[in-house]
C-alpha positions in Angstrom: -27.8 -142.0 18.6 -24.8 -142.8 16.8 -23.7 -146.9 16.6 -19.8 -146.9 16.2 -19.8 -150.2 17.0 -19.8 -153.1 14.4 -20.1 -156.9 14.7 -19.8 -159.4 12.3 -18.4 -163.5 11.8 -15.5 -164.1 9.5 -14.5 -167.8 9.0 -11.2 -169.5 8.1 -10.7 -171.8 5.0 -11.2 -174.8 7.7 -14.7 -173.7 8.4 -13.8 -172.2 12.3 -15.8 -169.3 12.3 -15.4 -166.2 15.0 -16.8 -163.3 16.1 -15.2 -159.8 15.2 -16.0 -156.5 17.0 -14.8 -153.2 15.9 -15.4 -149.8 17.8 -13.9 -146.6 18.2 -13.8 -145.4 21.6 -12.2 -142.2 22.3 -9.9 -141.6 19.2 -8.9 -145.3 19.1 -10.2 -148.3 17.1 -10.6 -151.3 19.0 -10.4 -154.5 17.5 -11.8 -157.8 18.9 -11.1 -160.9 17.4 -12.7 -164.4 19.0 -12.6 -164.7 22.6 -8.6 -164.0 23.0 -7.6 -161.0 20.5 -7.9 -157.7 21.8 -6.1 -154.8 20.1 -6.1 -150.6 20.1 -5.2 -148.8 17.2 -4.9 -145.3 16.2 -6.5 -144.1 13.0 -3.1 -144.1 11.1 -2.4 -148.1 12.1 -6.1 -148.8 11.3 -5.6 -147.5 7.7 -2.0 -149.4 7.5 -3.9 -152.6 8.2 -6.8 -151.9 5.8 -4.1 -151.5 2.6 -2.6 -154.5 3.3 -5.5 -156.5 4.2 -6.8 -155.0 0.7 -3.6 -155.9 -0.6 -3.4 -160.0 0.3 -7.4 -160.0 -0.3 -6.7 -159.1 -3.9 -4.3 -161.8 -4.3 -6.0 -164.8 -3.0 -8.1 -165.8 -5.9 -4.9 -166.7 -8.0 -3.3 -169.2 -4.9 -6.8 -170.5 -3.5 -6.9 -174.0 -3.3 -2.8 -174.9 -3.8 -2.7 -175.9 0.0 
């Protein structure tokens, strides 16, 4: 049986960690983040948020630690 579902912990420069589900249920990608975010996405919007999460990501060696 296929698994579509995926779980993992991210955690914040602070140390807060939370949970993060992501699923695809019936042509839409949902995305759960802690206890309190809850979003569906088509594949288009999934994609937009993966480019610009790419995007930032590749940036943050250069400003990490200038808080």
């Amino acid at each position: 049986m296929f698994d579509n579902k995926r779980s993992f912990n991210v955690a914040s420069p602070e140390g807060s960690v939370s949970l993060v589900e992501i699923e695809e249920h019936h042509g839409a990608v949902i995305l759960r983040i802690g206890d309190s975010f809850h979003i569906e996405l088509d594949q288009e919007s999934v994609f937009d948020i993966v480019d610009a999460l790419t995007m930032v990501a590749n940036n943050v060696d250069s400003h990490y630690g200038e808080f």
